[in-house]
N, C-alpha and C positions, 0 to 999 in steps of 0.2 A: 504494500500500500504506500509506501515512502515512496517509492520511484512513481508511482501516479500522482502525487501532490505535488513531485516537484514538477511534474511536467505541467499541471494546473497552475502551479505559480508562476512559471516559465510562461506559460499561454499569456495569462493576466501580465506580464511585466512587459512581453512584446506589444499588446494592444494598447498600452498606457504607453507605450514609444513609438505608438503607427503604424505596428506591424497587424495585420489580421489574418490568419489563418484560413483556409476554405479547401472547401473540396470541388474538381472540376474533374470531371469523367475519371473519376477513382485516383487520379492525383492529386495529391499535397502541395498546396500551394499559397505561398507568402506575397501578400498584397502590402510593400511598402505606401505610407503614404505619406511623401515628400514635405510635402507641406510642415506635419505634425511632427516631424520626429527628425532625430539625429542619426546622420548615417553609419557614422561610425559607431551609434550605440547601438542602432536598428541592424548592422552584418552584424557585431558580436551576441547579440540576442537568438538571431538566426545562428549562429555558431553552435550555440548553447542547444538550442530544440534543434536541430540537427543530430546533437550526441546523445541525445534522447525521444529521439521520433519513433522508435517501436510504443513507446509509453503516448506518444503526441499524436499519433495518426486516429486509435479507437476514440479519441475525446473531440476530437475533431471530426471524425463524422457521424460519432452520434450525437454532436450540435447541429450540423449538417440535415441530418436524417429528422431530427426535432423541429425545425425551423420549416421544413416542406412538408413534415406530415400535419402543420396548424391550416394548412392551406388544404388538407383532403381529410380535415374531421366531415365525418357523415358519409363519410366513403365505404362503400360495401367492401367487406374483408372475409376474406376466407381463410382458415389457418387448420392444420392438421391436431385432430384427436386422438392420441394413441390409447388406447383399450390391451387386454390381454391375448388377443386373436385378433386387431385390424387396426391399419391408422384411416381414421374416418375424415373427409373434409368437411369443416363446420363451416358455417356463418356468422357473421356477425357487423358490427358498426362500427368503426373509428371514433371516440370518443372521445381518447383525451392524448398528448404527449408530452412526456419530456425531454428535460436536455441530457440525461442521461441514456438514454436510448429506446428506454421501455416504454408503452404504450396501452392505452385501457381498452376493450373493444366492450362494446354492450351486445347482448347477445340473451335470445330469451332460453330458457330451461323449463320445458314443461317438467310438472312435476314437483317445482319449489313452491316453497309460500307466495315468494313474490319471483315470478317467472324472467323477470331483467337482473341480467346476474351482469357484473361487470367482471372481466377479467384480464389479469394485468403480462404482456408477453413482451418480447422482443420485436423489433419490427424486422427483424432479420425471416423470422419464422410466418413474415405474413404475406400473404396476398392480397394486393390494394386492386379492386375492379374497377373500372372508369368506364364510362359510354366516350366514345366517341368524342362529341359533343366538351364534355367535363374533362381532357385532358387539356387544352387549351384554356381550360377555367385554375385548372391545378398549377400550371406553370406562370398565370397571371399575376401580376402585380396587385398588393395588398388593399390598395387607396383608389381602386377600379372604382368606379359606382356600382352599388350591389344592385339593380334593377338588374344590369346588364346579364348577370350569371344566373341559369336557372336553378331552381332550387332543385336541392337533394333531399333526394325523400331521406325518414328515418326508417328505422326497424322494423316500424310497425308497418310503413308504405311497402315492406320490400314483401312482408308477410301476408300481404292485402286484407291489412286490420286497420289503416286508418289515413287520415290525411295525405297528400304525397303522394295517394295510389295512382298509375295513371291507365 
């Protein structure tokens, strides 16, 4: 756990000198920003997360991975069920995420008291389904006018129990 905090504070000390971290088609990539920061402090920061980028790459795209999955909460998810004889593909909703990686999907359980069960996985383990239509809404910019994106059904739309049906 020492070698992940430092790489956490190495992240945090390049962003407070300019540096930002991102992931672009599975590369690691250092966005100096000229302006903000010193150069000579912004390569030796880079120096530093360099000799510790096995610890920096999982922290960086599971921010990566959190930051795009806020843009397909309500997104139909399928994720596998392992049982003692079969792995089943389940259903469910995109709920919630974090910047740790993990993710909540809502998902009904017949059979419980209260049949909306929420459960918490990796997004590595999931399947995100999009229409068409709604991948161009996924990759859009935050401050779009909401008229413009159609709405995603929920849980109960995909169930044909309520609202959202179409």
């Amino acid at each position: 756990m020492e070698r992940v905090e430092k790489a956490k504070e190495l992240m945090k000390r390049a962003e407070e000198l300019g540096v930002r971290l991102e992931v672009r088609s599975g590369w690691i990539v250092a966005v100096k920003q000229t302006e903000l920061g010193h150069p000579k402090r912004q390569d030796a920061i880079l120096e530093e997360l360099a000799k510790c980028l096995r610890d920096v790459r999982p922290l960086v795209e599971r921010r990566a991975m959190a930051a795009y999955a806020s843009k397909l909460l309500g997104a139909r998810i399928l994720y596998p069920e392992f049982t003692l004889m079969q792995i089943n593909a389940m259903e469910g909703v995109l709920a919630s995420a974090s910047g740790d990686g993990a993710v909540a999907i809502s998902v009904i359980k017949e059979g419980f008291r209260d049949p909306r069960v929420l459960l918490t996985a990796k997004a590595q383990d999931l399947l995100i389904v999009l229409d068409e239509e709604e991948t161009d809404c996924a990759g859009a910019p935050q401050n779009e006018d909401p008229k413009s994106r159609r709405p995603r059904r929920g849980i109960f739309g995909f169930l044909g129990r309520g609202p959202g049906k179409e």
